[in-house]
N, CA, C and O atoms as CSV, one atom per row, in Angstrom:
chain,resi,resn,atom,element,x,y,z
A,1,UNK,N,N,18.299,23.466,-23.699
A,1,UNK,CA,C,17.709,24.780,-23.620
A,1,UNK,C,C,17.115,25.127,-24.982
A,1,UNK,O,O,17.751,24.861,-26.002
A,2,UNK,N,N,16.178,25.585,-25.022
A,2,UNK,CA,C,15.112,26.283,-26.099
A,2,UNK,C,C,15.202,27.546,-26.146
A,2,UNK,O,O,15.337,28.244,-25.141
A,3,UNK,N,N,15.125,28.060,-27.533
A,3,UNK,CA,C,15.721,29.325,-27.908
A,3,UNK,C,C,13.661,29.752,-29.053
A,3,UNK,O,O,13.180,29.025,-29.922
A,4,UNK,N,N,13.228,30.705,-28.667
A,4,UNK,CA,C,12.464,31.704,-28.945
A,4,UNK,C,C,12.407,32.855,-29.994
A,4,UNK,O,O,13.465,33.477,-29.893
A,5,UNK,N,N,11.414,33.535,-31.202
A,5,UNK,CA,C,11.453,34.536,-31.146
A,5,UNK,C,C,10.572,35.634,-29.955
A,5,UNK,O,O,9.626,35.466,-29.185
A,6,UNK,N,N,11.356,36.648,-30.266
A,6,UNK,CA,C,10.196,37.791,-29.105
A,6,UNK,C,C,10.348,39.037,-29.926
A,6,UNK,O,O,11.410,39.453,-30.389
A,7,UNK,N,N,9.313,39.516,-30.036
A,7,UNK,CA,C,8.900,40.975,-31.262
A,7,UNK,C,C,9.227,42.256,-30.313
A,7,UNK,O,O,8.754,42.439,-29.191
A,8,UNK,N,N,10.259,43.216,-31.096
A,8,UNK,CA,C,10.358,44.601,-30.423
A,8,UNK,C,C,9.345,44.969,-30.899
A,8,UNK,O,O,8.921,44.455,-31.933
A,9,UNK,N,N,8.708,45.945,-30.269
A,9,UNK,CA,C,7.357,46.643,-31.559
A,9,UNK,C,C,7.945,48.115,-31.340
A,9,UNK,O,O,8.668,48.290,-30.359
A,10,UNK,N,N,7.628,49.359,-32.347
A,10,UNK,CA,C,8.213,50.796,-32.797
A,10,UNK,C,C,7.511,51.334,-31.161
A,10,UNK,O,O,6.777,50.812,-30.322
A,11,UNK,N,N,8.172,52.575,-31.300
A,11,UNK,CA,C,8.271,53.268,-30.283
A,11,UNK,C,C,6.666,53.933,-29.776
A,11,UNK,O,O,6.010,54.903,-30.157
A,12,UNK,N,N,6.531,53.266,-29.124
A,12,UNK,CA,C,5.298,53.603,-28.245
A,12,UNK,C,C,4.134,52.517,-28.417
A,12,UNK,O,O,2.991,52.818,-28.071
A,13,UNK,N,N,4.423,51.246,-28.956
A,13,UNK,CA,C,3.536,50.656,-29.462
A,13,UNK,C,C,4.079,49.388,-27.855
A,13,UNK,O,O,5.011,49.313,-27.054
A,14,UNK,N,N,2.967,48.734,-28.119
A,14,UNK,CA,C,3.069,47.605,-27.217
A,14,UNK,C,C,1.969,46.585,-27.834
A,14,UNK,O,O,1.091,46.982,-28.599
A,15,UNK,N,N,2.091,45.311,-27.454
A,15,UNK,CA,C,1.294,44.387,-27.400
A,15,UNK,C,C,-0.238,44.259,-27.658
A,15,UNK,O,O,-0.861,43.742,-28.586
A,16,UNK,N,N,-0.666,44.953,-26.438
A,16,UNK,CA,C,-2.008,45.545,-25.922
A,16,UNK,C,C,-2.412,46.353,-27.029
A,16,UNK,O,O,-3.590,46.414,-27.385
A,17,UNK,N,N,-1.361,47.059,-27.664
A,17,UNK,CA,C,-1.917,48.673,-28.638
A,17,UNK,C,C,-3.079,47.741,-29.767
A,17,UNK,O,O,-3.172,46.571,-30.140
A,18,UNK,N,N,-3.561,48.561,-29.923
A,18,UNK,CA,C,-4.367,48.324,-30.956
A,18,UNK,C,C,-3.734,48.384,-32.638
A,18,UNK,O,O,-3.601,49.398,-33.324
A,19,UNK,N,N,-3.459,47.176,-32.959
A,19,UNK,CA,C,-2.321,47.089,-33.818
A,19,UNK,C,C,-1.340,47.473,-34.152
A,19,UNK,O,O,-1.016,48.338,-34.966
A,20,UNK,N,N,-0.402,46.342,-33.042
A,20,UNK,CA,C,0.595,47.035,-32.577
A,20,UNK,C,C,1.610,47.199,-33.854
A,20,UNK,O,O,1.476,46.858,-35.029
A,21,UNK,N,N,2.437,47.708,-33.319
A,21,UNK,CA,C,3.243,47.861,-35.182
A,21,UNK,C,C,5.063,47.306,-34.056
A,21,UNK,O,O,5.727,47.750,-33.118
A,22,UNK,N,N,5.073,46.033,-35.088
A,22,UNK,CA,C,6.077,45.673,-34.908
A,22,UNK,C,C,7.691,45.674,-35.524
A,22,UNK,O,O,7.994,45.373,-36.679
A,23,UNK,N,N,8.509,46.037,-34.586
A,23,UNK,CA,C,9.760,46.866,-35.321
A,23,UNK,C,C,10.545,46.125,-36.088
A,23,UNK,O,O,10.941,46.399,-37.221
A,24,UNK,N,N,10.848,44.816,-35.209
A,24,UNK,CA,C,12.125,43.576,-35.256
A,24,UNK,C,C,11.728,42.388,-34.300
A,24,UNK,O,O,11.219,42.398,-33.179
A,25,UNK,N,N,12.170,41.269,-35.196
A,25,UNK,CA,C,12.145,40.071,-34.401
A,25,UNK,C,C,13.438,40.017,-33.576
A,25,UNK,O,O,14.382,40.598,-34.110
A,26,UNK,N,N,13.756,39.272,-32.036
A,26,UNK,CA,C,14.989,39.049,-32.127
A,26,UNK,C,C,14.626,37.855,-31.432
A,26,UNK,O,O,13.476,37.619,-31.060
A,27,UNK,N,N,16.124,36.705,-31.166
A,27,UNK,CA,C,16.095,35.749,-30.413
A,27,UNK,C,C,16.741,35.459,-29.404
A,27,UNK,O,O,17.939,35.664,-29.210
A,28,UNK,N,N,15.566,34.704,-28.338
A,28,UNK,CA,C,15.394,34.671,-26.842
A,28,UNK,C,C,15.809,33.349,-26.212
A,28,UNK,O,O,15.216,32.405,-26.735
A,29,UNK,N,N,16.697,32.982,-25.191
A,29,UNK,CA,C,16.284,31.864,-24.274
A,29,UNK,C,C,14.914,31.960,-24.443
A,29,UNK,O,O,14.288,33.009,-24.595
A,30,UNK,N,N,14.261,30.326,-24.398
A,30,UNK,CA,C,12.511,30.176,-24.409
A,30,UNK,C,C,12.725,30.555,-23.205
A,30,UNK,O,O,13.552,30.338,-22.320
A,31,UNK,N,N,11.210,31.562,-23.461
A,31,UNK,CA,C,10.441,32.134,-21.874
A,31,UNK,C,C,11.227,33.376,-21.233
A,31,UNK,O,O,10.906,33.808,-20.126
A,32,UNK,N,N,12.278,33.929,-21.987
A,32,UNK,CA,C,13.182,35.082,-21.192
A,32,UNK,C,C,13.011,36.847,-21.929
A,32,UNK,O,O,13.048,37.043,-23.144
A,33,UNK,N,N,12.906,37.482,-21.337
A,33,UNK,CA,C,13.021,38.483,-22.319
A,33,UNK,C,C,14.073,39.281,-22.807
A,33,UNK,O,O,13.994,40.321,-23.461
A,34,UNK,N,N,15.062,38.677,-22.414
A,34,UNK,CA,C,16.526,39.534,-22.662
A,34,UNK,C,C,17.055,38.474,-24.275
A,34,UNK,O,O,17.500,37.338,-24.436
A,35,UNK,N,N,16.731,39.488,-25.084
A,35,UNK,CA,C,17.389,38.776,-26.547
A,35,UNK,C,C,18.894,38.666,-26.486
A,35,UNK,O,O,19.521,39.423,-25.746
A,36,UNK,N,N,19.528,37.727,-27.257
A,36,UNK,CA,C,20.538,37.124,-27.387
A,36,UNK,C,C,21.298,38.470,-27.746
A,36,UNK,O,O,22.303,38.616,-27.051
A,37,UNK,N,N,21.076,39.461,-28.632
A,37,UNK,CA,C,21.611,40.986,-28.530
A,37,UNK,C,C,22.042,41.692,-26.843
A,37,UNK,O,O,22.895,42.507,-26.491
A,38,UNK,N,N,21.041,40.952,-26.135
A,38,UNK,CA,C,21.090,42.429,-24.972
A,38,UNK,C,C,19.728,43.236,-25.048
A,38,UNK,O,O,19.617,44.075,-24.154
A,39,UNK,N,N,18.825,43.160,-25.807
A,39,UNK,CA,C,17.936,44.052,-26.015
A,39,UNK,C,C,16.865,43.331,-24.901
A,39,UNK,O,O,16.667,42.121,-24.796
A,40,UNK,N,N,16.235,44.403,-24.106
A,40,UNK,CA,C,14.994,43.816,-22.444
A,40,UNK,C,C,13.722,43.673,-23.710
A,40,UNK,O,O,13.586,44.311,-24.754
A,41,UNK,N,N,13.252,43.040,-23.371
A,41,UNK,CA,C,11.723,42.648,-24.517
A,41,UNK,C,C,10.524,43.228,-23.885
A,41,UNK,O,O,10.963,43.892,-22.946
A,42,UNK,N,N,9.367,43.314,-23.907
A,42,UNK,CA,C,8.163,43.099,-23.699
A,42,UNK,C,C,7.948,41.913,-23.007
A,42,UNK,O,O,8.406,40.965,-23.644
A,43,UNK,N,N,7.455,41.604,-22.002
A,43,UNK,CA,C,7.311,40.058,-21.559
A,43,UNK,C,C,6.434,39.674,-22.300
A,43,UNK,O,O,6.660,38.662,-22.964
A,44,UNK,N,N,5.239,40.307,-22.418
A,44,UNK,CA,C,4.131,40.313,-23.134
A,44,UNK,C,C,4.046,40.348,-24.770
A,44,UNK,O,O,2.961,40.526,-25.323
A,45,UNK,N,N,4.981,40.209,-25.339
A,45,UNK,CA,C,5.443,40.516,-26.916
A,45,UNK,C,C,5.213,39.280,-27.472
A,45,UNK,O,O,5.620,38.274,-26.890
A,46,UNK,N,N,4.606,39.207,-28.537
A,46,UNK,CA,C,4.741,38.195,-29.184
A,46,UNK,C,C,5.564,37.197,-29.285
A,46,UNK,O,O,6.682,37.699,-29.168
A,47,UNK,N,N,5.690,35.813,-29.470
A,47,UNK,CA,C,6.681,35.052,-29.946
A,47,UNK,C,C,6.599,34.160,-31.236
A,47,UNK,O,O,5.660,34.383,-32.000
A,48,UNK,N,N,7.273,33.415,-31.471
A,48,UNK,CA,C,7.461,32.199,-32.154
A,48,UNK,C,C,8.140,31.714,-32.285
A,48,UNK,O,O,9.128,32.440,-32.176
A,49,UNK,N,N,8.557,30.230,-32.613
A,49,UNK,CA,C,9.279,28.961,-32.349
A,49,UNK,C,C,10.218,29.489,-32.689
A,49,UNK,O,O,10.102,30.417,-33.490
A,50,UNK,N,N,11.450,29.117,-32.228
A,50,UNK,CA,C,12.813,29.700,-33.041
A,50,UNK,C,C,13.001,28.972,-34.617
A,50,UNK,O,O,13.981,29.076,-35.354
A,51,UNK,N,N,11.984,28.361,-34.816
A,51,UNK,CA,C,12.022,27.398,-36.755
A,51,UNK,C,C,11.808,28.397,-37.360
A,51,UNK,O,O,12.494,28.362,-38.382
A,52,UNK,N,N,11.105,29.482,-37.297
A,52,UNK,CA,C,11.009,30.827,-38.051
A,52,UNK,C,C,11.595,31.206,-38.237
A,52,UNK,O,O,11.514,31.702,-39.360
A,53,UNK,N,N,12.819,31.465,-37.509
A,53,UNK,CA,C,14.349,31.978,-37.551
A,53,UNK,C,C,14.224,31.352,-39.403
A,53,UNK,O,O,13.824,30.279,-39.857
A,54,UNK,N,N,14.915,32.925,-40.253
A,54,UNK,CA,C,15.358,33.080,-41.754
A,54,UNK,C,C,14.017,32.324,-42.628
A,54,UNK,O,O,14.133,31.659,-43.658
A,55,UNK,N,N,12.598,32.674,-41.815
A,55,UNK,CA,C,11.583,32.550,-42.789
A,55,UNK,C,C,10.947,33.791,-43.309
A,55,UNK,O,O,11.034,34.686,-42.467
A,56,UNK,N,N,10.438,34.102,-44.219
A,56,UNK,CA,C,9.560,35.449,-44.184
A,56,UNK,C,C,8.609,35.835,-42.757
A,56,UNK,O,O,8.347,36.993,-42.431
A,57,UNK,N,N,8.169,34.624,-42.008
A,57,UNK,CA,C,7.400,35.192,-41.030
A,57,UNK,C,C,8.084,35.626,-39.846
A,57,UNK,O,O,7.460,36.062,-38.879
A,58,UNK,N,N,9.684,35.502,-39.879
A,58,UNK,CA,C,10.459,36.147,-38.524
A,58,UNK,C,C,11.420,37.607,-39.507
A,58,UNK,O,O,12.495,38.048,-39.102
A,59,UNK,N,N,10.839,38.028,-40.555
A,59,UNK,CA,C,11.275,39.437,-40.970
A,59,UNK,C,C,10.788,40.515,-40.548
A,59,UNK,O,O,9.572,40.482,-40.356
A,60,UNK,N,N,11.512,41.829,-40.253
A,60,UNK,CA,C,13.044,41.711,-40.013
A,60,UNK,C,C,13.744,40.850,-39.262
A,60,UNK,O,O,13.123,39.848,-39.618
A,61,UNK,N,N,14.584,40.414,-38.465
A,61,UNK,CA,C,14.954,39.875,-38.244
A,61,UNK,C,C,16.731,40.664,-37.234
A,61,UNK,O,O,17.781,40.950,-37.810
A,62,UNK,N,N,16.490,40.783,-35.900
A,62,UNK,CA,C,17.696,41.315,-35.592
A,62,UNK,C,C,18.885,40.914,-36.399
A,62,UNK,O,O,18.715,39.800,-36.893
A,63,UNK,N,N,20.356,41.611,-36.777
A,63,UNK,CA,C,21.098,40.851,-37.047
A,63,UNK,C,C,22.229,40.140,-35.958
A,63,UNK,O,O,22.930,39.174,-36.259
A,64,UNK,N,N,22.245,40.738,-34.818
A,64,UNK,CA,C,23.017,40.438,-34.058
A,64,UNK,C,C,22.802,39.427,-33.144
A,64,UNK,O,O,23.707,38.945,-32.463
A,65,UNK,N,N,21.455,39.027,-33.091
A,65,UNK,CA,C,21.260,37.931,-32.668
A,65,UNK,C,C,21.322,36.615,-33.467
A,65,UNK,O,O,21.730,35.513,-33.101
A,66,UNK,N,N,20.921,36.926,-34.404
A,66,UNK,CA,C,21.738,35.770,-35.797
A,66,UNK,C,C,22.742,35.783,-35.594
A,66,UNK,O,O,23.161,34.666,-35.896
A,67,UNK,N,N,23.529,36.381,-35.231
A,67,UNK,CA,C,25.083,35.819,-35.477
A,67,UNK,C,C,25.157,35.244,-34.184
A,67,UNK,O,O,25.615,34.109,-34.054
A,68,UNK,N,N,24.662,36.060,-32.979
A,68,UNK,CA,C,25.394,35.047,-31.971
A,68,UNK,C,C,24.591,33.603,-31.992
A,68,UNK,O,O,24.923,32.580,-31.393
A,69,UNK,N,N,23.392,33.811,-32.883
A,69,UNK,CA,C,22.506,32.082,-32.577
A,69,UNK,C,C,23.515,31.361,-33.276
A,69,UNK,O,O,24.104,30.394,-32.793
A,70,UNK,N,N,23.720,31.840,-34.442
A,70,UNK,CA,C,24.946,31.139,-35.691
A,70,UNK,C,C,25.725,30.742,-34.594
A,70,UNK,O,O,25.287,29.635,-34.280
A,71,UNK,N,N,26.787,31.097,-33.725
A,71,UNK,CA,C,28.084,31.157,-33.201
A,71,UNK,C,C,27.521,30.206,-32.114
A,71,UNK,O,O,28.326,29.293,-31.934
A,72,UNK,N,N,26.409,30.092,-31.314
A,72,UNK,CA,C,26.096,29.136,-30.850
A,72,UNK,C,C,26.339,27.580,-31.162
A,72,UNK,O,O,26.781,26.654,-30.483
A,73,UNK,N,N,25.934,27.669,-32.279
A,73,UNK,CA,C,25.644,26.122,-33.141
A,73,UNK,C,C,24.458,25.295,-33.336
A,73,UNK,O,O,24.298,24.095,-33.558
A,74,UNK,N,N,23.504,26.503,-33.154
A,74,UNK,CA,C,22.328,25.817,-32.781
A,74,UNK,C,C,21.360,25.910,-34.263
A,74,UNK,O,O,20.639,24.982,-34.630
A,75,UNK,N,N,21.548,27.535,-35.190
A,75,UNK,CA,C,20.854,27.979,-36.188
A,75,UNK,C,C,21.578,27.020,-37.204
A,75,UNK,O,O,21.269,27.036,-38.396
């Protein structure tokens, strides 16, 4: 199984918006929108490879999904 980022974006913003303003990264089963937190995504939200995971380009960065990726064994 393949693990994903997927972008919350701030409140009222979406995908579509015209630059959207993005809140937090968190991480996903690839292809799912329910982050490893619990948090429902955007289907439509951005992603990227879970290798971003603790680069500048996946900041912020949920923390609670770091830990459970950590506790996984996978990060």
């Amino acid at each position: 199984m393949g693990y994903e980022l997927r972008a919350q974006y701030a409140e009222g913003a979406s995908p579509s918006s015209a630059g959207p303003l993005l809140e937090i990264w968190h991480m996903t089963d690839e292809g799912e929108t329910q982050a490893l937190c619990g948090q429902r995504l955007d289907p439509a939200a951005w992603t990227q490879p879970s290798t971003a995971w603790g680069t500048p380009a996946a900041d912020p960065f949920c923390r609670e999904c770091g830990v459970r990726y950590l506790r996984m064994g996978v990060g």
